[in-house]
N, C-alpha and C positions, 0 to 999 in steps of 0.2 A: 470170408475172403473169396473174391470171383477167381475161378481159376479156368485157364484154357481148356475145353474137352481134348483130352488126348488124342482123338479123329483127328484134329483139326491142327493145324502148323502155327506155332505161337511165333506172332509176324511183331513180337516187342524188339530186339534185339536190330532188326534191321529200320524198326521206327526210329529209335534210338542214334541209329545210326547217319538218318538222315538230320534228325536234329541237332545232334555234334555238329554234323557240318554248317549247319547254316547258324548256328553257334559261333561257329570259328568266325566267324564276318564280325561279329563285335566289336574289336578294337578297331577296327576302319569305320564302322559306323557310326559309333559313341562321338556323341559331340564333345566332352571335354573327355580329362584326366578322372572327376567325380563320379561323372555316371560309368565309366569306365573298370572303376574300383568298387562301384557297385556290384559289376557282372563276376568279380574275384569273391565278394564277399556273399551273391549268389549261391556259386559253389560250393562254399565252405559251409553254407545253411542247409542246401541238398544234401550234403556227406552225415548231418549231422543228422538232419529228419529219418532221410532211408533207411541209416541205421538204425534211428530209433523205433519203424515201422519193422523193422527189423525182428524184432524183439518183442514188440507191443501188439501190433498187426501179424506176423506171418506164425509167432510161436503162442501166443496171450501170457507174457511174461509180463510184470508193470515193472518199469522201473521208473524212479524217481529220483535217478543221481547221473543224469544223462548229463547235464549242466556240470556237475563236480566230475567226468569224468573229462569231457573238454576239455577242463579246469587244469587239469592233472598234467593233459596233453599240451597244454598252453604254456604255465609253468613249469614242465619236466624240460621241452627241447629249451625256453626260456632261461633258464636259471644254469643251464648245464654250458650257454653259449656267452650267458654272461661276468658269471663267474669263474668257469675252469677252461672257457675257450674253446670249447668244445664246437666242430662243425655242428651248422643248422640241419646240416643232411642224416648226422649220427643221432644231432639231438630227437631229431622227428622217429627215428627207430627204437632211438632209449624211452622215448615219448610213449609208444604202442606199446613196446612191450610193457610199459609199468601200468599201463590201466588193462591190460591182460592180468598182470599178475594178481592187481587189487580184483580185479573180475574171481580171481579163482577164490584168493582168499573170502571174498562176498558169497560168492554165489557155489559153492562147492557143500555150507551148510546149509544155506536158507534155500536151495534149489532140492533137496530131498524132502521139503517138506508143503501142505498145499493150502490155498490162501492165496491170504495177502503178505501172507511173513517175508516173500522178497521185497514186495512194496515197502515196507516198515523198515526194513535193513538198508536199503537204498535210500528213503529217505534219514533216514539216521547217519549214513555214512555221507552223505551230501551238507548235510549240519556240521560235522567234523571238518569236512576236507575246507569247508565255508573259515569256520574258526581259522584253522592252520595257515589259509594263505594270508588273513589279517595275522595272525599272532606273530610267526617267523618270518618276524621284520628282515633281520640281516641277510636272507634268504630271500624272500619273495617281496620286502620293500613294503609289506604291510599295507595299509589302507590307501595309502601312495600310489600303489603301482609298481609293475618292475620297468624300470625304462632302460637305453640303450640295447635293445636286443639288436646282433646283427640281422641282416637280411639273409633269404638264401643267393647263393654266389654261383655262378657256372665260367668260372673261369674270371673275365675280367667282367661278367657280366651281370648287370647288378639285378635280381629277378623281385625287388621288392616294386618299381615301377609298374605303374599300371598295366600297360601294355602286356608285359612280361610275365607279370604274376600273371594277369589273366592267361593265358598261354597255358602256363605250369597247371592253376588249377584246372581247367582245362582237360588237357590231358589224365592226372592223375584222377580227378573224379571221372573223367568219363572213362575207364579202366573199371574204377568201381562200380558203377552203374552197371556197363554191361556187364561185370561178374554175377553184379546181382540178379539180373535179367535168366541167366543160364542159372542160377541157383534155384530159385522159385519153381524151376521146371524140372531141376532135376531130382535124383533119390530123394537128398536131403531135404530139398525144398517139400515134398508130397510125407514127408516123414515131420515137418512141421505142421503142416496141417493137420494132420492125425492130431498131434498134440495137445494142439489149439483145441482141439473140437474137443477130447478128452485122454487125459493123460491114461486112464486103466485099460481105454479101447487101445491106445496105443503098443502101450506093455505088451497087453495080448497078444500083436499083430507081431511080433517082435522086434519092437523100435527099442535102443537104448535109452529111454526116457531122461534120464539123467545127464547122460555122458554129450546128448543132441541137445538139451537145455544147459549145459554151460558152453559148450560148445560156440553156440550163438549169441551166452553171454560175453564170451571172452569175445569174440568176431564185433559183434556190436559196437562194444565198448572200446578196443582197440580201432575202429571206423572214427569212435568221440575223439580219441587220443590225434589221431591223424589231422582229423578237422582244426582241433586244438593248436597244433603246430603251428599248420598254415595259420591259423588264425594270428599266431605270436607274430610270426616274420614276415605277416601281412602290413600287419599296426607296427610292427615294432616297441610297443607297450601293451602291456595288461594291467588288468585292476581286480580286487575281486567282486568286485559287484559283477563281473557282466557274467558271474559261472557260479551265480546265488539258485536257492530251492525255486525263488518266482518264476529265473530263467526255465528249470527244468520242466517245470508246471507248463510254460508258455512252447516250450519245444512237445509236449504231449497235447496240446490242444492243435497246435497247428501238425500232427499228425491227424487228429480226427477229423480236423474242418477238410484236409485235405485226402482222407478214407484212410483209415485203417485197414490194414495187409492189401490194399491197393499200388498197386507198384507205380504208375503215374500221379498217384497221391500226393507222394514225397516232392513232387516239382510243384502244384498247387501249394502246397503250404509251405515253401520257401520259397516262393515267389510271394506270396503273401506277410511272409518272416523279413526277406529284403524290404520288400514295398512299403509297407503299411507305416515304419517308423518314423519313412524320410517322408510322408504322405502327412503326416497327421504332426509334426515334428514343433507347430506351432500354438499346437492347441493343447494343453495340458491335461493329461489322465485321460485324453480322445481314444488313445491305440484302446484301452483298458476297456471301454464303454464298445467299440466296436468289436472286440473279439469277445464279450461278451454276448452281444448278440449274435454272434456268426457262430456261438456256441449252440446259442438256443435255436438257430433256424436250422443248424445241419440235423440236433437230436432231435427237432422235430418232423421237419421235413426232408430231410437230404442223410438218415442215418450212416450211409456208406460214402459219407463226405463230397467233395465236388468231383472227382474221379470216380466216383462210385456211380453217384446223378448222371454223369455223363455215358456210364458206361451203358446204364440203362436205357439209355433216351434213345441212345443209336442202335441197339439191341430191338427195342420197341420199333425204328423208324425203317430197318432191316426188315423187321416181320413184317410189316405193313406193305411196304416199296410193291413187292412183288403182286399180293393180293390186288394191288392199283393199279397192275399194267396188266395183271388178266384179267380185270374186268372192263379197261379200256379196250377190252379186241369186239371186233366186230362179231 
């Protein structure tokens, strides 16, 4: 993972900030209501990728129940606002904390141990959570769907609308983001790195190896749960195909196409997670045949993904620049 030299003033945070803004122009620009709802369901794919860069990229943890943890977050505010009336605002809270808690339960034994034994557990618990949303029919509507979820509300104001949502999400992921942006830079973020690179050089340095790897399991997977919500009271219907093992598989490719533990990463591959389905929507098994190749050309040529490639290229075009103008002097 490329990281800022400390010399140097990490200038992400006020990138970021210019981008939000010119973000915000969307709902005025969007020619309809559709591509409008695009830009909500944008968001909702960056909450879900960065997290999972998160964890995949900044720490080298695999998980492969990113999809089931959505899932969780989708059906928990879902099921809480359709059956016990519960607000969308409480449910989206009951929402994190329950894929925090499943995070500790998961990751509390399979994170003392090294491997791939979280990969295995993740995948295994991603098979269950799969079953359970088809089995408890009376619950989550079984292979149906859950329908009638409300929207979220702010008063008389209905935020399930395009316009509106966009706004909401909006807001709340760009929160996230920039938290993410000051994380990577800070203690904790240089105490993942360690990690990644090797858990016993870490110990040594005295990192709680442990306690920093659930840590950012739980942070992660509570990130899934959040996206989850929005994602409910966006549609207002779920189903459980769309929080299956393919999904999760397909949220880790589009972290690597878009670089792993690269922080602009996460916007490359949901951007590409939005686009591609509405892109190719005509042609059947198209999306599947393309991200396979966009597999093979990043592991061959583009290993630190398309935010990685780029990062280089202007790195490279930086070196050079200068070299060119002092040999243009007389």
């Amino acid at each position: 993972m490329n990281a800022t030299p400390l010399g140097h003033r990490d200038r992400t945070p006020a990138v970021l900030l210019v981008l939000w803004a010119l973000l915000l122009a969307w709902p005025w620009l969007a020619p309809n209501d559709y591509l409008l709802s695009l830009g909500g369901t944008f968001f909702i794919n960056l909450l879900l990728i960065a997290s999972l860069n998160l964890l995949v990229g900044y720490t080298g943890l695999t998980s492969l129940a990113h999809a089931a943890f959505w899932g969780i977050g989708a059906y928990a505010s879902g099921m809480l606002a359709v059956h016990l009336a519960v607000s969308p605002w409480l449910g989206t809270l009951a929402a994190m904390l329950a894929c925090g808690l499943f995070s500790v339960l998961i990751g509390w034994p399979t994170l003392r141990l090294s491997g791939h034994y979280l990969a295995m557990a993740t995948l295994g618990f991603n098979a269950i959570v799969s079953v359970l949303l088809v089995g408890l029919v009376a619950w989550t509507g079984g292979p149906n769907g859950l329908i009638g979820i409300p929207p979220y509300m702010l008063g008389s104001l209905d935020l399930s609308l395009p316009d509106n949502f966009y706004l909401l999400c909006w807001l709340v992921v760009g929160l996230v983001m920039l938290s993410l942006s000051f994380l990577r830079r800070s203690r904790t973020g240089r105490a993942l790195r360690a990690i990644r690179s090797s858990d016993i050089a870490a110990a040594c340095m005295g990192i709680p190896v442990l306690r920093q790897k659930l840590a950012i399991f739980v942070l992660a997977n509570m990130l899934a749960g959040l996206a989850g919500a929005l994602y409910a009271h966006q549609n207002l219907f779920i189903s459980p195909d769309s929080f299956s093992f393919s999904t999760s598989i397909l949220l880790l490719v589009m972290v690597a196409v878009g670089g792993f533990g690269q922080y602009w990463g996460a916007f490359f591959g949901a951007l590409i997670f939005t686009a591609l389905p509405e892109l190719v929507r005509s042609f059947h098994d198209t999306e599947l045949l393309i991200l396979g190749a966009a597999m093979i050309l990043v592991v061959g040529f583009m290993p630190g993904g398309i935010a990685g490639g780029l990062t280089g290229w202007l790195a490279r075009r930086r070196a050079v620049q200068p070299a060119g103008r002092k040999g243009a002097q007389p």
